[in-house]
N, C-alpha and C positions, 0 to 999 in steps of 0.2 A: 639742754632743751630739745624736746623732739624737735624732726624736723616737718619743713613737710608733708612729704610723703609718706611720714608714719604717723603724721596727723591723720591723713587722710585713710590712711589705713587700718586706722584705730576704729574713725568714724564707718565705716565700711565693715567693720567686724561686730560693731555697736549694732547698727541696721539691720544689719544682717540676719543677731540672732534676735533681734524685737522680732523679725517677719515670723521666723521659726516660733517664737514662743507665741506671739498674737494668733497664730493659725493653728499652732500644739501641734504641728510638726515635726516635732523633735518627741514625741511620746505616741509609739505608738499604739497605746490605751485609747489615746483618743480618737479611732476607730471604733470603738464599740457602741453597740448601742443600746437604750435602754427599751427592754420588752413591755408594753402596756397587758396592760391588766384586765383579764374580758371572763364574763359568766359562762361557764360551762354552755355550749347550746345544743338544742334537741338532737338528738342522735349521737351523740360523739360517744354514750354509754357504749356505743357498736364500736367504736376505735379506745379499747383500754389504756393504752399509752399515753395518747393524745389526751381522754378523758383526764385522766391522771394530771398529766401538764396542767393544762389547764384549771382542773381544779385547785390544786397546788396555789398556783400563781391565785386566782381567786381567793381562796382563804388568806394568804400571805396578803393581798390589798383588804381586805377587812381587819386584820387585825394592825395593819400597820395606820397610824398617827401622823396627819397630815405629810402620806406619803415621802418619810424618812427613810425608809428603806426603797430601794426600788432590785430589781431582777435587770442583769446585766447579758446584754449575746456578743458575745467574743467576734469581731469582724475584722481579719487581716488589714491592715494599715496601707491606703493604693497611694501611693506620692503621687502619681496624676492626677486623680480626681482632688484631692487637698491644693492639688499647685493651681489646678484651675477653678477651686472653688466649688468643687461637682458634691459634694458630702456635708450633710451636719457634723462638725467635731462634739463630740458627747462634754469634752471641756476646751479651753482656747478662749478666746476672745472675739474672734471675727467669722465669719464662712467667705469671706470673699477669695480665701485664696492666697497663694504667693503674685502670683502675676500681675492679680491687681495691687497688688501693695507694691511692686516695682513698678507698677504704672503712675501709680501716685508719688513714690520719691521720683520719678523722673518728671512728671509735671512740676512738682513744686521746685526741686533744684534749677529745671529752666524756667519760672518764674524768679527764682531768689536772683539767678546770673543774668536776668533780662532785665531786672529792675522793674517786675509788674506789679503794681499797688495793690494792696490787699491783705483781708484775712484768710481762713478757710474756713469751708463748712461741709460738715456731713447732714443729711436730710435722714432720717432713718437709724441709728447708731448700734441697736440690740445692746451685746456689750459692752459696746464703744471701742474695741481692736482698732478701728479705720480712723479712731478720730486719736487715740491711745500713740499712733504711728504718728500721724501727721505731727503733733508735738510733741512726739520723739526727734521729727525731724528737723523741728524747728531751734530742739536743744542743740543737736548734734551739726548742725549750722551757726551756733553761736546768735540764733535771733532774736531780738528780744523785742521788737516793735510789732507786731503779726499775735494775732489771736486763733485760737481755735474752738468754733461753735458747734455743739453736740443740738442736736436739734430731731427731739423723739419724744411720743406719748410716755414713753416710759413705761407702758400696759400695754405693748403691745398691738398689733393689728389692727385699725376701724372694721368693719362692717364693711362687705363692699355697698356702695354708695351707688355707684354708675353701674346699669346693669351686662357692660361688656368686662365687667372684670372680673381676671379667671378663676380666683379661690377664694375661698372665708375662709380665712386663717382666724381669723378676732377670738377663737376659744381654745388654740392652740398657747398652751404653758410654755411650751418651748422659747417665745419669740417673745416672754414676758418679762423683763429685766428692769427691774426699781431705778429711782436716780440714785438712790443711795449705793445701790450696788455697783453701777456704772463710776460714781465717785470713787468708791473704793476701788474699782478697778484700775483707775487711774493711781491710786495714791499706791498700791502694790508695785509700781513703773517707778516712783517717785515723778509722777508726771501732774499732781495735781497743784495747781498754781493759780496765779494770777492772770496768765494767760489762756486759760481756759474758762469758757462760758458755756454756761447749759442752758437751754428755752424749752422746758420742761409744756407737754402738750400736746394735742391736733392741730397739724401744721395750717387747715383754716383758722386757727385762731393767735397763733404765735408768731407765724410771717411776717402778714401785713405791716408788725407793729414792731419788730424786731429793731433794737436798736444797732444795727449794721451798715457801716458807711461804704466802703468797698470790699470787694471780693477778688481775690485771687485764683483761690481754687472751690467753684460747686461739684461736690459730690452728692448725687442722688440717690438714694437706698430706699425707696418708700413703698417699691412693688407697685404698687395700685396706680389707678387713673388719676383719681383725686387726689392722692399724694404726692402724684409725680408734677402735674396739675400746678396743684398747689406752691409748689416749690418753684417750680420756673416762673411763674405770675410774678410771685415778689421775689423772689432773686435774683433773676436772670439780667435785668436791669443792671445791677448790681459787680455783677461782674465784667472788671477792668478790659479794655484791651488786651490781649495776646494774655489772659486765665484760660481758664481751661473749666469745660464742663465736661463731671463724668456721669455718666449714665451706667449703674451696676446690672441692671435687670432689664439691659432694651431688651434683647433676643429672649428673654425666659417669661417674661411677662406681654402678654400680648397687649393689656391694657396700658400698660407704661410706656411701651413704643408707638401706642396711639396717639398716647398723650404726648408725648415726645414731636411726634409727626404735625398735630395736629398744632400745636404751640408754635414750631418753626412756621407752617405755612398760613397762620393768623396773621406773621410777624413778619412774613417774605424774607427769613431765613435759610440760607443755604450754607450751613454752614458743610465742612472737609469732615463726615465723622467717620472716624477709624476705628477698629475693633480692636479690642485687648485682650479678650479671647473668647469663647463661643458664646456667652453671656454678655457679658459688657461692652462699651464703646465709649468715647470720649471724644472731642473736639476742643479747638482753641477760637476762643472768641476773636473774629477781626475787630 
């Protein structure tokens, strides 16, 4: 029988490559990206080359069939910007990163060793990598009392809502990932189970009513005001003494660190928030 510490070593080489594979880390293909597709425009007839390109790629999106084919630009693979979550991977599971996924095994294992009540939740999921890890890690602890909630329109981005929020993303394909996909994401992990739950939706509408007793660990993915908003109204509550809230997008979104700010000081919250790296932050609920 192993023993301990190649129990623990086992688990650690387990985790390890989940991070690598969830972030496509380990492929560096997953640096490339894919070139969108645009009409020739006025003048370019004077730049031959370019004309050319362009046309090219043009005719090639007319004839291709609910964009099955797509045009590929080869982009050297930067382990920085991947570890800190700075790039879209073209495949992978998550953009958050390595750093924050050692942010999140190190919350939950000091929850599992502190004894703090709870599920987890992701607000936001795209692929589901963040929520994919989290019950990786709950296997790889041997836990079987703790859930993990996937909590996403499933279509992607709303509309910004609130007029300080910084992008409309809502027609961007990229951010648009099905639940069926997102399931089968899981089930490629062998991760899809009984202890995972999906609340398929706008988080005004799936929140409030959530059947969710405690919370251990909130993570926040929603980008926007009203996302972020929305999550901390009915969640926040919710989360145990000494859980932990993450916040993915304070620093990148200025709406979400609004919302963030503006939630704390309705609430006469102060809470210790720490940064995990140039984007994100988290805190432990007193």
């Amino acid at each position: 029988m192993p023993s301990l510490t190649e129990q623990q070593g086992t688990r650690e080489l387990y985790l390890d490559l989940m991070k690598k594979a969830l972030t496509a880390s380990i492929y560096d293909e997953s640096a490339w990206a894919i070139l969108p597709y645009a009409r020739p425009g006025p003048g370019s007839a004077r730049h031959p080359v370019r004309f050319a390109r362009a046309l090219f790629k043009h005719l090639l999106a007319r004839s291709i069939v609910n964009q099955s084919t797509i045009i590929i630009k080869k982009w050297p693979f930067d382990e920085t910007s991947r570890g800190a979550g700075r790039d879209f991977p073209l495949f992978g599971y998550t953009m958050v990163g390595l750093r924050r996924l050692d942010n999140l095994q190190h919350c939950l294992e000091d929850v599992l060793a502190s004894g703090i009540p709870g599920d987890l939740i992701e607000t936001g999921a795209w692929r589901g990598g963040a929520t994919i890890f989290m019950r990786a890690l709950l296997r790889a602890h041997g836990v079987t009392d703790r859930k993990v909630w996937v909590a996403d329109s499933f279509e992607g981005l709303p509309s910004p809502a609130d007029k300080h929020d910084d992008w409309d993303l809502s027609g961007n394909e990229y951010f648009k990932v099905s639940l069926e996909q997102v399931r089968a994401n899981f089930s490629k992990f062998g991760l899809l189970d009984g202890q995972v739950e999906f609340l398929p939706g706008w988080f005004r509408d799936t929140l409030p009513a959530a059947p969710i007793g405690k919370l251990a660990i909130l993570r926040l993915d929603g980008d926007m005001y009203d996302s972020t908003m929305d999550a901390l109204t009915h969640l926040y509550v919710k989360v145990s003494p000494g859980g932990y809230v993450i916040v993915d997008d304070y620093h990148s979104w200025a709406s979400c660190r609004r919302a963030v700010t503006e939630f704390l000081a309705m609430h006469a919250l102060k809470p210790d928030i720490k940064a995990i790296d140039q984007d994100a932050v988290y805190w432990r609920k007193e």
